[in-house]
N, C-alpha and C positions, 0 to 999 in steps of 0.2 A: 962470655964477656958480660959483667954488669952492667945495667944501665942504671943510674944517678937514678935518685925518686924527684929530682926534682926536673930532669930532662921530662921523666912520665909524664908528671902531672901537667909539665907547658904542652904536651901532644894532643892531654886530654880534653884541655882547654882550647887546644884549635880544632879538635876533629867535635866539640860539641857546638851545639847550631846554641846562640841566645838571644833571648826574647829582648826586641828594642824597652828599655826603661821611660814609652812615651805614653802610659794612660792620662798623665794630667796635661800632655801637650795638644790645644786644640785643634781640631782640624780646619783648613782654610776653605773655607767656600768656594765654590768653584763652577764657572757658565756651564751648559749640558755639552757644548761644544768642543770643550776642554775633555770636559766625562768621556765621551765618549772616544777622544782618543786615548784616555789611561785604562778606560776599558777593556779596547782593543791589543793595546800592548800589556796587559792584565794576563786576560787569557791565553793570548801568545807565548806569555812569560811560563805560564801555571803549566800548560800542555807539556811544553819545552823542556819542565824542569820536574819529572814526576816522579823521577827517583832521587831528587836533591830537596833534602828538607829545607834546608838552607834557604834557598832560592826559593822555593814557597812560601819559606816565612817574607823576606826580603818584601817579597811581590806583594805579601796582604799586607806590610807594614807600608809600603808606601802610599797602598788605594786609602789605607786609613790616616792620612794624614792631609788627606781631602775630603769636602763633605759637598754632596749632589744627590740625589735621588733616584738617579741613572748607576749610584753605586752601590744601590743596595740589594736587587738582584745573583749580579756575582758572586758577592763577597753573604750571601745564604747560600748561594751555591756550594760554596768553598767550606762555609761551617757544619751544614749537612753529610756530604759525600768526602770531604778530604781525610786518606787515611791517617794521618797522622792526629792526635788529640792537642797537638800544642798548635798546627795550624788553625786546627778547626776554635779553639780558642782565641786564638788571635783573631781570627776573623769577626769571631761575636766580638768580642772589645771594637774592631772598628767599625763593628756595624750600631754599635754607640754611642762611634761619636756623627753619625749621618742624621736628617734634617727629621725631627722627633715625630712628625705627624707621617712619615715613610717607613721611620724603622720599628717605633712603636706594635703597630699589627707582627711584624714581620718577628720582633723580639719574643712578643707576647705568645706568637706560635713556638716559638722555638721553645719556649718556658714550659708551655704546656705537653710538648712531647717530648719531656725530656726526665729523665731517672736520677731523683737526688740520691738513688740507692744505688745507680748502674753507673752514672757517670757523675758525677758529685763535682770534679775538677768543671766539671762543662756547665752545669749548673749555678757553681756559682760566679761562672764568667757571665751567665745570661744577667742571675740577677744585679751582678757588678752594672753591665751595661746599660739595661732599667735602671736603677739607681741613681746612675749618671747623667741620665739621657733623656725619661720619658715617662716616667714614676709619677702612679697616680694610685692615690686611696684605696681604689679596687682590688689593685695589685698587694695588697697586702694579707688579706685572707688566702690568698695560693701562698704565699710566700709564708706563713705560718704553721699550715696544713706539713708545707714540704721540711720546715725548723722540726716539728714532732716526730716525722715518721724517721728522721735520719737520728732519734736519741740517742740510739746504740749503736749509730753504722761509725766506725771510729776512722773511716777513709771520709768522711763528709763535715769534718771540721772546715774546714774554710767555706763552704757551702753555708754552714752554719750561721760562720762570721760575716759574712758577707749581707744573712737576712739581716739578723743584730747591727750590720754598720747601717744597713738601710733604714731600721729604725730610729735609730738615732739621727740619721742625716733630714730625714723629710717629717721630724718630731710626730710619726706619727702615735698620735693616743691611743686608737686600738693595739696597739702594742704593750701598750703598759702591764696587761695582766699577765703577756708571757715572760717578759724579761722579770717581772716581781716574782713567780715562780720556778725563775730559772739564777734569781739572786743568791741565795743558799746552794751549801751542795746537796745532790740530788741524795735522797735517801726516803725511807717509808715513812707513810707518818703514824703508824703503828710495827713495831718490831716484831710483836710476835702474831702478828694480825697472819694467818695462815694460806690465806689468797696473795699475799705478796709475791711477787717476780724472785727468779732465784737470785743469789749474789753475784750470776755473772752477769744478770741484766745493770746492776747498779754500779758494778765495776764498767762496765762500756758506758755508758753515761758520767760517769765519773772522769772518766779519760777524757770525752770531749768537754766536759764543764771546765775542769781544768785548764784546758787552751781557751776559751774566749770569756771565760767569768767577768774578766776588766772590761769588756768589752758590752757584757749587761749592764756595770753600773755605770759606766759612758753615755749608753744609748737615754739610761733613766735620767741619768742629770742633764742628756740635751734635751728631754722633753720635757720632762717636768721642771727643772732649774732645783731638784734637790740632790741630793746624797744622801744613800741610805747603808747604816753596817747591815743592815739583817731585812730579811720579808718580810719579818712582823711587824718591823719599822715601818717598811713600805705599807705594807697594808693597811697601818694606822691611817697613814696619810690617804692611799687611796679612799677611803672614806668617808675623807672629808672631802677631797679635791677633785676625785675622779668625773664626777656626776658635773660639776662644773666643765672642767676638760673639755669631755666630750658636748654638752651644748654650746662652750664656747667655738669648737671645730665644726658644728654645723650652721652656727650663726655666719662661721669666715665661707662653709661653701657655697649658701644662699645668696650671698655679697657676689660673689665671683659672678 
């Protein structure tokens, strides 16, 4: 007997677990006394349901729709050790939206042992959630470092996009000289120069330039307030403006 493709596909869509669409919905504050009864029924839940991905997502999507300090404990727990990778994601997202001087440490570890070449989906959940949450200056040199070594890895585009959104969102300046280098497509700056990388280095760079290109000249027009067709554009500008920029950004962090 046939079955209809279109019976398959509603099967497919109920036997697949999906991810609640609530990153911009804030989490409500909430007394420790509260905490720690969603806690309790947290873990309850979590033990209960170790073969149900479903209901582990369920269970971290509701801790994240609370913000306490009391919930940031588990919900590392859950991002560290849970087998599955879309839990363990979810969990960073809501441990993003938790109270910034709590999650902050907790985030910043999780960033630093963590593989933009090994788990790239996970990575750029971390820096999503920095980004959103707890993003500071510092954080931008790791978040650079991890933009270069992933050039070629063509599974760490969103990883990517996610350093690039962060740039643009927290305007920060040190930024400006990779997204101006990353404005063009990637290619030699000599052709027949004989140390050049082969052409499968330039084709795997080329793959992920192509998915976030919009997304460098986004970050440069939220930080600089320009628009540029070319880097050489840009670079005209950078020097004029850049040396500015940056003593204007130290003048704003001596104020604070």
């Amino acid at each position: 007997m046939k079955i209809p493709v279109v019976t398959l596909c509603l099967a497919f869509l109920v036997a697949t677990p999906v991810l609640a669409q609530d990153d911009d919905i804030a989490a409500r504050s909430i007394p420790d006394k509260e905490a720690k009864v969603l806690v309790s029924d947290f873990k309850k839940q979590i033990k209960a349901s170790k073969k149900s991905l479903r209901e582990r997502l369920e269970a971290v999507q509701t801790l994240g729709r609370h913000k306490n300090n009391l919930l940031v404990r588990p919900l590392l727990t859950v991002a560290k050790s849970d087998k599955a990778k879309t839990v363990r994601q979810e969990a960073v997202k809501a441990l993003g939206k938790q109270p910034p001087k709590r999650a902050r440490p907790t985030l910043t570890n999780l960033l630093n042992k963590s593989s933009i070449m090994k788990e790239p989906a996970m990575t750029a959940a971390i820096v999503r959630a920095i980004s959103n949450n707890c993003y500071d200056s510092r954080d931008w040199n790791k978040f650079q470092k991890m933009f270069s070594q992933a050039e070629t890895n063509n599974k760490a585009v969103d990883a990517q996009r996610a350093i690039l959104e962060a740039a643009g969102k927290h305007k920060e300046v040190d930024a400006i000289r990779l997204l101006v280098d990353n404005l063009d497509p990637p290619q030699p700056a000599w052709v027949d120069d004989p140390s050049n990388p082969p052409a499968s280095y330039w084709e795997a760079r080329y793959k992920n330039w192509r998915k976030w290109n919009t997304q460098v000249a986004s970050s440069l027009y939220q930080i600089t307030g320009q628009r540029f067709g070319t880097a050489k554009e840009a670079r005209a500008w950078m020097e004029k403006n850049l040396k500015k920029s940056v003593k204007e950004k130290k003048s704003k962090k001596k104020g604070k």
